[in-house]
PDB file of the backbone (N, CA, C, O) and the ligand in Angstrom, with CONECT records:
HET     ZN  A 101       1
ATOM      1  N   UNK A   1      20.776  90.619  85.660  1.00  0.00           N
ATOM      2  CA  UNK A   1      20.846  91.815  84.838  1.00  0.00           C
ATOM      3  C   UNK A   1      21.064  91.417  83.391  1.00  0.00           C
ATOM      4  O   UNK A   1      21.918  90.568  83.136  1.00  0.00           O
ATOM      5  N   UNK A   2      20.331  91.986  82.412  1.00  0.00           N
ATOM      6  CA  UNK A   2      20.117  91.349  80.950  1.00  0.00           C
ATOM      7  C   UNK A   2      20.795  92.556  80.441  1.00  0.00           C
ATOM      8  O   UNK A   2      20.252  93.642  80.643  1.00  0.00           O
ATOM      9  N   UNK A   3      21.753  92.509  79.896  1.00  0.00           N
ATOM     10  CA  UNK A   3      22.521  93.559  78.393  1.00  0.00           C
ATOM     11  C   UNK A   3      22.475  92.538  77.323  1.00  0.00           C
ATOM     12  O   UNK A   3      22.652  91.320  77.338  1.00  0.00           O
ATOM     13  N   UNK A   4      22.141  93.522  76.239  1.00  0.00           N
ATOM     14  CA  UNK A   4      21.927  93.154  74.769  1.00  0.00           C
ATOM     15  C   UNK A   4      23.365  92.997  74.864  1.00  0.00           C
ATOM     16  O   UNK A   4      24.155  93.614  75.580  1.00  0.00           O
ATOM     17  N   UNK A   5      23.651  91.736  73.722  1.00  0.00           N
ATOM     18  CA  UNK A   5      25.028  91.279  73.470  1.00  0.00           C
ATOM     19  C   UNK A   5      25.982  92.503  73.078  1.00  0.00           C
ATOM     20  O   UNK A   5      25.410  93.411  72.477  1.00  0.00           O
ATOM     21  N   UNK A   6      27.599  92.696  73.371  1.00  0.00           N
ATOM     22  CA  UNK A   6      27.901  93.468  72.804  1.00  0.00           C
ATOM     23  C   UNK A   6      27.745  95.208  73.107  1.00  0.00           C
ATOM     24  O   UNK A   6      28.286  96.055  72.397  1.00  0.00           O
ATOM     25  N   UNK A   7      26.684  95.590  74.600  1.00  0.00           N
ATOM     26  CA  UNK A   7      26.467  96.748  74.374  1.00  0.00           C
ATOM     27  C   UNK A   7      26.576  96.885  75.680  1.00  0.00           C
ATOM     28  O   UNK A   7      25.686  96.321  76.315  1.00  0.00           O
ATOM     29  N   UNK A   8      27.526  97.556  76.406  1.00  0.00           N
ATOM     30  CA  UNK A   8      27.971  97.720  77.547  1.00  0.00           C
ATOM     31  C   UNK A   8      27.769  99.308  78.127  1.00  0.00           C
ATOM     32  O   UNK A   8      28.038 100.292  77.439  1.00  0.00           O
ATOM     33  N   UNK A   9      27.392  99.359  79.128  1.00  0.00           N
ATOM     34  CA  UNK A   9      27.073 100.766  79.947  1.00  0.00           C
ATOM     35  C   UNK A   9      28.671 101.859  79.865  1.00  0.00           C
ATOM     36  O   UNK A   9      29.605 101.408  80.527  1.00  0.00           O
ATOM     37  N   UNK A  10      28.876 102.880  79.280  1.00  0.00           N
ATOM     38  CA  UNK A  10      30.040 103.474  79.193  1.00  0.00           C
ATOM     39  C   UNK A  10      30.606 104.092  80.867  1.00  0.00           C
ATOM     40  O   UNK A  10      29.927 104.924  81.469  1.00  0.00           O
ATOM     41  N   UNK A  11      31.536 103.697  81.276  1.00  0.00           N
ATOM     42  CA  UNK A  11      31.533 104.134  82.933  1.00  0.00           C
ATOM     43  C   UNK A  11      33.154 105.267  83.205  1.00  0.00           C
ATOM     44  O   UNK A  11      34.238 105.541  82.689  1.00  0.00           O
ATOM     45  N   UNK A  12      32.895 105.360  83.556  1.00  0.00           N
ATOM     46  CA  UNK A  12      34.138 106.508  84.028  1.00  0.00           C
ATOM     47  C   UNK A  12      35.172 105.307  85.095  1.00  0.00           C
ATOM     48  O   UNK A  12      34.714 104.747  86.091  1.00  0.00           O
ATOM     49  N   UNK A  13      36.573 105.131  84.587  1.00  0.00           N
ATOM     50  CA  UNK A  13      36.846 104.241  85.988  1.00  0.00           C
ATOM     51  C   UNK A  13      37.889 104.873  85.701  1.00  0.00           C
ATOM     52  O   UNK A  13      38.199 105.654  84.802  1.00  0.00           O
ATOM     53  N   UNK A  14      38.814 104.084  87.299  1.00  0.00           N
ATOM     54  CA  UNK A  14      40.385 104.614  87.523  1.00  0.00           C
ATOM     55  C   UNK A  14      41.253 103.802  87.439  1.00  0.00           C
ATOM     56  O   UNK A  14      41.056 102.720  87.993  1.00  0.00           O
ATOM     57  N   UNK A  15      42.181 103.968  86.912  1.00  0.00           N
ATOM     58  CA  UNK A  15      43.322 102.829  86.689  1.00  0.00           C
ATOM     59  C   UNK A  15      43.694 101.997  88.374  1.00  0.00           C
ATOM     60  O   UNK A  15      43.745 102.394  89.539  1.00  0.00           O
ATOM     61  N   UNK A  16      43.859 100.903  87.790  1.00  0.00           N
ATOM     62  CA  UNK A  16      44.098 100.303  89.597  1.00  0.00           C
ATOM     63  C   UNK A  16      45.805 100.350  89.620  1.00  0.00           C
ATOM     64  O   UNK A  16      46.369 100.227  90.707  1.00  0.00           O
ATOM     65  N   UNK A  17      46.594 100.531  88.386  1.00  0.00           N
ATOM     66  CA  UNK A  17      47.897 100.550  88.414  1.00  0.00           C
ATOM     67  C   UNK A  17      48.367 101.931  88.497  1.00  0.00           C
ATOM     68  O   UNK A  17      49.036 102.234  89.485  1.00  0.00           O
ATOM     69  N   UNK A  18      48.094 102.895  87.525  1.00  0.00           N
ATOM     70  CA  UNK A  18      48.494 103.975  87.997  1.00  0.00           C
ATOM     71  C   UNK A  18      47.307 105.360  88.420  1.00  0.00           C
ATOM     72  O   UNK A  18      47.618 106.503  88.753  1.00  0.00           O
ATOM     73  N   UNK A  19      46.278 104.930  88.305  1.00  0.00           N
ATOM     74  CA  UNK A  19      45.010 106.086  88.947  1.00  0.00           C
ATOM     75  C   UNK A  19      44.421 107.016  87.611  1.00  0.00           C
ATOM     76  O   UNK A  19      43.460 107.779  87.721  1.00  0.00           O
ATOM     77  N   UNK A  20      45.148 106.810  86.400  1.00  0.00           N
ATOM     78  CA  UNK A  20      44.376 107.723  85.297  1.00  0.00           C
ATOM     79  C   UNK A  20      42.799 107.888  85.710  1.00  0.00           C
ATOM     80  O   UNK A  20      42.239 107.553  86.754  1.00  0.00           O
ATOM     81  N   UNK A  21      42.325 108.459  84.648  1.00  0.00           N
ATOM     82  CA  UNK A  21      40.608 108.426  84.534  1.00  0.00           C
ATOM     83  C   UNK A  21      40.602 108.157  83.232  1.00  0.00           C
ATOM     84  O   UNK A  21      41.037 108.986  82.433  1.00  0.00           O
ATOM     85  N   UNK A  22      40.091 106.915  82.821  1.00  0.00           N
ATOM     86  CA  UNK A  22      39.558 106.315  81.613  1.00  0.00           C
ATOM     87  C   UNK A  22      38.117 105.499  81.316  1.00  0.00           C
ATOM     88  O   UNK A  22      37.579 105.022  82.315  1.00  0.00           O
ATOM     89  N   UNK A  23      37.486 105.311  80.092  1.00  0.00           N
ATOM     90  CA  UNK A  23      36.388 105.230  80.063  1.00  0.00           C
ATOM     91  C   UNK A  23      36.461 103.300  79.778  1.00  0.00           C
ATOM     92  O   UNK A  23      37.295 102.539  79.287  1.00  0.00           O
ATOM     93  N   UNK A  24      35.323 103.169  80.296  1.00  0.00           N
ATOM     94  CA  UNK A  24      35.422 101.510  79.704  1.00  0.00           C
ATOM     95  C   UNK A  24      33.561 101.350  79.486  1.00  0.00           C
ATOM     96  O   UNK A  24      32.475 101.858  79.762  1.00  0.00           O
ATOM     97  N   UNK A  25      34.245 100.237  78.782  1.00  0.00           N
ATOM     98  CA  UNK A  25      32.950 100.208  77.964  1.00  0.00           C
ATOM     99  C   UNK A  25      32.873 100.515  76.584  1.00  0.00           C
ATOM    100  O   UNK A  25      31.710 100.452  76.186  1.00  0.00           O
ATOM    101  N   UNK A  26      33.603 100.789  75.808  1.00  0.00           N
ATOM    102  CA  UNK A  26      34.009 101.289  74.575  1.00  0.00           C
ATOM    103  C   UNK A  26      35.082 101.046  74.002  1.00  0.00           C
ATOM    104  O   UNK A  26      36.021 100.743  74.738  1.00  0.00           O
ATOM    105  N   UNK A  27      35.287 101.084  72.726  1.00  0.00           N
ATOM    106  CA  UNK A  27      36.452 101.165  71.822  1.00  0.00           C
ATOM    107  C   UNK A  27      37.095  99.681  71.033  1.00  0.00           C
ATOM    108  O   UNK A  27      37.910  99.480  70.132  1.00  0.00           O
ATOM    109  N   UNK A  28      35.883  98.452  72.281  1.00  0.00           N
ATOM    110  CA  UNK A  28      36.383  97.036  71.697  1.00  0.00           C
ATOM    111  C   UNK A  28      35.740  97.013  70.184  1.00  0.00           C
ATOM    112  O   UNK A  28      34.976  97.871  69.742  1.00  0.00           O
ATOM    113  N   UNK A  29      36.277  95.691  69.387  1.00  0.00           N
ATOM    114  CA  UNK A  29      36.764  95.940  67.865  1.00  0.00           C
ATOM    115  C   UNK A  29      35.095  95.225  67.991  1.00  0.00           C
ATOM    116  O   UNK A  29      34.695  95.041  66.841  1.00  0.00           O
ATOM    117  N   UNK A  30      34.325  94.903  68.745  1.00  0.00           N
ATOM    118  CA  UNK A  30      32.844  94.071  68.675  1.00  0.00           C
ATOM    119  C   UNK A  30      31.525  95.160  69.386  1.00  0.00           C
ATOM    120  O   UNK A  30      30.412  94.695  69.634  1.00  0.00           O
ATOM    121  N   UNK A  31      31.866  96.590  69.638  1.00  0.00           N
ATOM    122  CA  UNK A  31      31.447  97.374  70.269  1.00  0.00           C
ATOM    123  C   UNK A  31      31.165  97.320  71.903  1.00  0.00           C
ATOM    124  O   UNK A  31      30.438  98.053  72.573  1.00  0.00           O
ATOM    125  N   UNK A  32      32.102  96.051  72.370  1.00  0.00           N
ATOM    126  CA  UNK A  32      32.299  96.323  73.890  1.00  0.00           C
ATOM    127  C   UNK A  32      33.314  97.434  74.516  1.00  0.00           C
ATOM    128  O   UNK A  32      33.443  98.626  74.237  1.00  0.00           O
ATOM    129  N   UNK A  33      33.948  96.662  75.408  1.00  0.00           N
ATOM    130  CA  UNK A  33      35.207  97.554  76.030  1.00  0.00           C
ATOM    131  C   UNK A  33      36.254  97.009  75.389  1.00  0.00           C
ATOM    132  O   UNK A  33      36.442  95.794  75.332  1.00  0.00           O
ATOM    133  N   UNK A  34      36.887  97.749  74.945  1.00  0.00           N
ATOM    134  CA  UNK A  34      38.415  97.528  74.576  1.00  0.00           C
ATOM    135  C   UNK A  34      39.294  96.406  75.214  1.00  0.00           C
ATOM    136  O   UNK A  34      40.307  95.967  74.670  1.00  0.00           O
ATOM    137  N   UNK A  35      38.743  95.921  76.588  1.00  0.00           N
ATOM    138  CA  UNK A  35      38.893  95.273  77.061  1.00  0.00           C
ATOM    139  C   UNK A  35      38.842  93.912  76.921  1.00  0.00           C
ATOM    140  O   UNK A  35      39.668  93.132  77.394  1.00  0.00           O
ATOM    141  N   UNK A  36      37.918  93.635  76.303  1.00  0.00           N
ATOM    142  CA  UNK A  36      37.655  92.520  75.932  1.00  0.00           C
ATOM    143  C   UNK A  36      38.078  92.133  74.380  1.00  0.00           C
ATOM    144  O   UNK A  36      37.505  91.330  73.643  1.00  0.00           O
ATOM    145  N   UNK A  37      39.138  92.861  74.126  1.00  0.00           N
ATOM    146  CA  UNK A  37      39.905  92.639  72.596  1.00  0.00           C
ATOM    147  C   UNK A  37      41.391  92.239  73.155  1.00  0.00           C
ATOM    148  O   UNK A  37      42.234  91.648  72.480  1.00  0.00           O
ATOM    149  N   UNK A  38      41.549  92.647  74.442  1.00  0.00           N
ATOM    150  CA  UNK A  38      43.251  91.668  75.151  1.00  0.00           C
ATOM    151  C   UNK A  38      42.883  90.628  75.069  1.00  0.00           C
ATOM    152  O   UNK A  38      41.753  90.175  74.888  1.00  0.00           O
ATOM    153  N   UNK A  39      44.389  89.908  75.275  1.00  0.00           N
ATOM    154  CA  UNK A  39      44.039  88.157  75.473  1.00  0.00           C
ATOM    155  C   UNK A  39      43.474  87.189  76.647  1.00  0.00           C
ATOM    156  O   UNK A  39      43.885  87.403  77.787  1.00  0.00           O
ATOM    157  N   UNK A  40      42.722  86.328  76.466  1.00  0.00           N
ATOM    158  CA  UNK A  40      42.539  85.550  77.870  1.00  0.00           C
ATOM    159  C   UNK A  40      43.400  85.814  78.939  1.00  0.00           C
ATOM    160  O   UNK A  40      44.536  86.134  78.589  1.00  0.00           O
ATOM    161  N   UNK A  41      43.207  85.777  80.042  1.00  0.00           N
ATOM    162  CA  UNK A  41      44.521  85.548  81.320  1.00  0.00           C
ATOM    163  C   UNK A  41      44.786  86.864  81.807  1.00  0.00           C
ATOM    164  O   UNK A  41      45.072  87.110  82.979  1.00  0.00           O
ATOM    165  N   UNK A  42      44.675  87.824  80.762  1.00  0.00           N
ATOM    166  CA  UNK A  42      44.841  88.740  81.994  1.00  0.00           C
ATOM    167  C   UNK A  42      43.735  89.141  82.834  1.00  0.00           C
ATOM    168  O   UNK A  42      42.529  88.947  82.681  1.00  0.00           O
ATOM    169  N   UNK A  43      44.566  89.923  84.037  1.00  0.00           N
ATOM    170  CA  UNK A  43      43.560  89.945  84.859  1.00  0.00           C
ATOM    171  C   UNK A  43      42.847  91.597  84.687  1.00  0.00           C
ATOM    172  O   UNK A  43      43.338  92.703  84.912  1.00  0.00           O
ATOM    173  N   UNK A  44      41.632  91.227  84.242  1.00  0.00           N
ATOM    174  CA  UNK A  44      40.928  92.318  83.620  1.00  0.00           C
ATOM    175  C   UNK A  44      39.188  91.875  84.481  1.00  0.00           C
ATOM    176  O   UNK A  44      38.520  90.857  84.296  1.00  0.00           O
ATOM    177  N   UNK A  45      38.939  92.821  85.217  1.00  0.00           N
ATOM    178  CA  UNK A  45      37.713  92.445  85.898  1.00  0.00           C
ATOM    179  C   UNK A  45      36.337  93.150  85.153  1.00  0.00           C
ATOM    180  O   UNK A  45      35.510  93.908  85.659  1.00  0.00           O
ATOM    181  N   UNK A  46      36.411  92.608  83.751  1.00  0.00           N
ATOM    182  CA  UNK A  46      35.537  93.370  83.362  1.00  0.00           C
ATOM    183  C   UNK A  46      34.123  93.129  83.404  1.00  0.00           C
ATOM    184  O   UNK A  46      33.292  93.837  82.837  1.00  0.00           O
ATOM    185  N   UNK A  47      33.754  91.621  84.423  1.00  0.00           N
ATOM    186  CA  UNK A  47      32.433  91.208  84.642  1.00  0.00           C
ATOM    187  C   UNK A  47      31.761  91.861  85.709  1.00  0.00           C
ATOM    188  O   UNK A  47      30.635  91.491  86.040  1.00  0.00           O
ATOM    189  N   UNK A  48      32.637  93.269  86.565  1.00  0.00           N
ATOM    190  CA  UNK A  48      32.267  93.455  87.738  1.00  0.00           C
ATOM    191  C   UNK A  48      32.104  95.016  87.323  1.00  0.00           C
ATOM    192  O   UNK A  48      33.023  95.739  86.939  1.00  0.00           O
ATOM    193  N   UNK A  49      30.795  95.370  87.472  1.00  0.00           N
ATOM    194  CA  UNK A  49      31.326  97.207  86.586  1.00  0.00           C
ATOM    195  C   UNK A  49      31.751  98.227  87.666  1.00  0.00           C
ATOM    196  O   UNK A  49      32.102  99.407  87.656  1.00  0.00           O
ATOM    197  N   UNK A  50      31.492  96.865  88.998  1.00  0.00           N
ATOM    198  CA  UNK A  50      31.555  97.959  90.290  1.00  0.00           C
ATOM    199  C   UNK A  50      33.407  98.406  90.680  1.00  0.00           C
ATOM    200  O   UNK A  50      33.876  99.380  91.269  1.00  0.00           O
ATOM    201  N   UNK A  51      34.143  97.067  89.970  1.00  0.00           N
ATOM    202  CA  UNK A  51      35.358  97.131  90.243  1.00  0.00           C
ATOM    203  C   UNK A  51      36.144  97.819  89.396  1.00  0.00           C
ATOM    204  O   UNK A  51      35.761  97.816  88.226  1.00  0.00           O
ATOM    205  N   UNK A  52      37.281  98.498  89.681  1.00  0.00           N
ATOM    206  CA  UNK A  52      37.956  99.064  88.548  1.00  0.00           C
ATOM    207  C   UNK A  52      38.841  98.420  87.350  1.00  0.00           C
ATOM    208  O   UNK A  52      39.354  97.302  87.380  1.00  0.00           O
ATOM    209  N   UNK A  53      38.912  99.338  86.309  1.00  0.00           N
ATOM    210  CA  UNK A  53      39.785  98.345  85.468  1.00  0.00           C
ATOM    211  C   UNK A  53      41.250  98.777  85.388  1.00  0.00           C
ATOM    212  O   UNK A  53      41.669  99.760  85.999  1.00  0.00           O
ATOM    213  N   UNK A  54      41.916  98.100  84.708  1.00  0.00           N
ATOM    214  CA  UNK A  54      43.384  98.849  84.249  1.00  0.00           C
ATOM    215  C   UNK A  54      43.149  99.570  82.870  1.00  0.00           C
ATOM    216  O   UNK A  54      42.316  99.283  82.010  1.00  0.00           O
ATOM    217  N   UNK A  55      44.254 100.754  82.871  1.00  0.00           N
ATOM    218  CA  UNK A  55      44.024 101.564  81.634  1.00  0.00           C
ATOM    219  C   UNK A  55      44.668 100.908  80.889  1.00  0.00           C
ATOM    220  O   UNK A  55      45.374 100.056  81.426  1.00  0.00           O
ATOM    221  N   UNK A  56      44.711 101.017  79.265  1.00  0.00           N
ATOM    222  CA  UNK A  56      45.333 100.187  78.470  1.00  0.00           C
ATOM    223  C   UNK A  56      46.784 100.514  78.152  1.00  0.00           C
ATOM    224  O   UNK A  56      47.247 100.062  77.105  1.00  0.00           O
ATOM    225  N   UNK A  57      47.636 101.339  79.042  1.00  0.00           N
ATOM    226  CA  UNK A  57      48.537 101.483  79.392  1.00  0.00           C
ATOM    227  C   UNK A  57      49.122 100.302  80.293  1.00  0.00           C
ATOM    228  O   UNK A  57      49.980  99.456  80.042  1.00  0.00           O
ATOM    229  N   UNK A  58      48.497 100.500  81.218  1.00  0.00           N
ATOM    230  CA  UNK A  58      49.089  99.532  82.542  1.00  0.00           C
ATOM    231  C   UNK A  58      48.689  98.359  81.975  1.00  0.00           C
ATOM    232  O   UNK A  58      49.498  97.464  82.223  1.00  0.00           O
ATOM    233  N   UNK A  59      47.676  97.971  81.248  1.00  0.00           N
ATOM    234  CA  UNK A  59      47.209  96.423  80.827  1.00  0.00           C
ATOM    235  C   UNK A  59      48.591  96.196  79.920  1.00  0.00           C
ATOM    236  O   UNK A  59      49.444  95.437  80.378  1.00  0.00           O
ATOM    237  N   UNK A  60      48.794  96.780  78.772  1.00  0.00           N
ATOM    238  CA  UNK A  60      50.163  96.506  78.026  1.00  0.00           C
ATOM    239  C   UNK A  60      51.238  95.680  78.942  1.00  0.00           C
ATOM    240  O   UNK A  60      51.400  94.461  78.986  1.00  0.00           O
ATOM    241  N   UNK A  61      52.160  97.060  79.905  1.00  0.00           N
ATOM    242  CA  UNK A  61      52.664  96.821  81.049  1.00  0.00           C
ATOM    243  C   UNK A  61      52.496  95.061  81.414  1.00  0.00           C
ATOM    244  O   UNK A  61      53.351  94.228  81.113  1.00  0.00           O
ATOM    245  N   UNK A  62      51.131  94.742  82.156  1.00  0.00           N
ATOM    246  CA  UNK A  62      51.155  93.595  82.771  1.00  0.00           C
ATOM    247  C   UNK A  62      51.194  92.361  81.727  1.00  0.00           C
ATOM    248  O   UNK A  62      51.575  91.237  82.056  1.00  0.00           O
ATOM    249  N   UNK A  63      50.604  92.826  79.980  1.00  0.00           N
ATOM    250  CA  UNK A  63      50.646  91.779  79.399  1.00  0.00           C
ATOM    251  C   UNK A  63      52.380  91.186  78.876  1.00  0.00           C
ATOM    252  O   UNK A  63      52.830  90.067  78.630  1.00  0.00           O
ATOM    253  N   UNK A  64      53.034  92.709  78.879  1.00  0.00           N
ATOM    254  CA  UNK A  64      54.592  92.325  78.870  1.00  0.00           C
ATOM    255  C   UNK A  64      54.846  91.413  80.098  1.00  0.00           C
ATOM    256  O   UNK A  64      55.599  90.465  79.873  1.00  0.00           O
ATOM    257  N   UNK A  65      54.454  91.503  81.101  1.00  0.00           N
ATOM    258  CA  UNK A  65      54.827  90.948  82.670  1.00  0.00           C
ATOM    259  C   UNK A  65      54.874  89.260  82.081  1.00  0.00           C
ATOM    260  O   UNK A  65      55.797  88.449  82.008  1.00  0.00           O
ATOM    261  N   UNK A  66      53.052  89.172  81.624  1.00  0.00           N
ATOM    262  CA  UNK A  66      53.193  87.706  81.477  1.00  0.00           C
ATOM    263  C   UNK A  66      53.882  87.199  80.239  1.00  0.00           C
ATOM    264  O   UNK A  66      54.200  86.011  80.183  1.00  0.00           O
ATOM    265  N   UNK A  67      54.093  87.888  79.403  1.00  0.00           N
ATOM    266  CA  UNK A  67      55.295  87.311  78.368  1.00  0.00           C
ATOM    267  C   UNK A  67      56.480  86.898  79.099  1.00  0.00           C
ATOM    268  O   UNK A  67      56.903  85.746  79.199  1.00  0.00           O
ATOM    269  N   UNK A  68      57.062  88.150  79.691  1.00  0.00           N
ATOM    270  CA  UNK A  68      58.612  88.052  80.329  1.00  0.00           C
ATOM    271  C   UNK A  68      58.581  86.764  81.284  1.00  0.00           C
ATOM    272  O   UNK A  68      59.650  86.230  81.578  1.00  0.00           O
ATOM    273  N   UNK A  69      57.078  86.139  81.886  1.00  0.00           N
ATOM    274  CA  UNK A  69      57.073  85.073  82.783  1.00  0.00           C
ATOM    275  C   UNK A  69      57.199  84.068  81.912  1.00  0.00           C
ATOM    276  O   UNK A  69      57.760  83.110  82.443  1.00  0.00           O
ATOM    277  N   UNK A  70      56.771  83.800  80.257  1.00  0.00           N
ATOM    278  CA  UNK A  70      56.509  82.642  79.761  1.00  0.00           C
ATOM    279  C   UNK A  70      55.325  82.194  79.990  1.00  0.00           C
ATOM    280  O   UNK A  70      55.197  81.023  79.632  1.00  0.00           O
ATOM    281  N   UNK A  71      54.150  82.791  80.574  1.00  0.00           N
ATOM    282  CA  UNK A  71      52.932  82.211  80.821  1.00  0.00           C
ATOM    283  C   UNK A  71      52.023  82.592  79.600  1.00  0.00           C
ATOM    284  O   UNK A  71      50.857  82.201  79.553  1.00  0.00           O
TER     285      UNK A  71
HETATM  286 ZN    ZN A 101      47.064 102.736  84.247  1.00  0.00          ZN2+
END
């Protein structure tokens, strides 16, 4: 499957942490998903459009997690 760099299908998904309805695919600072403006390591499945993502609520949440671990 070929996407032009940068230009991602806008999808309706559900939070896997707490169930919101949020959009992905949008809002990153390069015109991807917002998603892809967090840091490496987390676990963000954003290569799979079939899988859900976390809202950027719960992503915060887990990126505090891996601070508080030191990782
Ligand atoms: Zn959430």
């Amino acid at each position: 499957m070929a996407l032009s760099p940068g230009i991602l299908p806008i999808t309706i998904k559900h939070c896997q942490g707490c169930g919101i309805e949020f959009t992905c695919g949008e809002g990153g600072q390069n015109g991807g998903c917002w998603c892809m403006d967090q840091p490496i390591g987390l676990p963000v499945p954003s290569s799979d459009s079939n899988s859900d993502c976390y809202c950027p609520n719960c992503l915060e949440k887990i990126r505090q997690q891996y601070l508080n671990k030191g990782i």
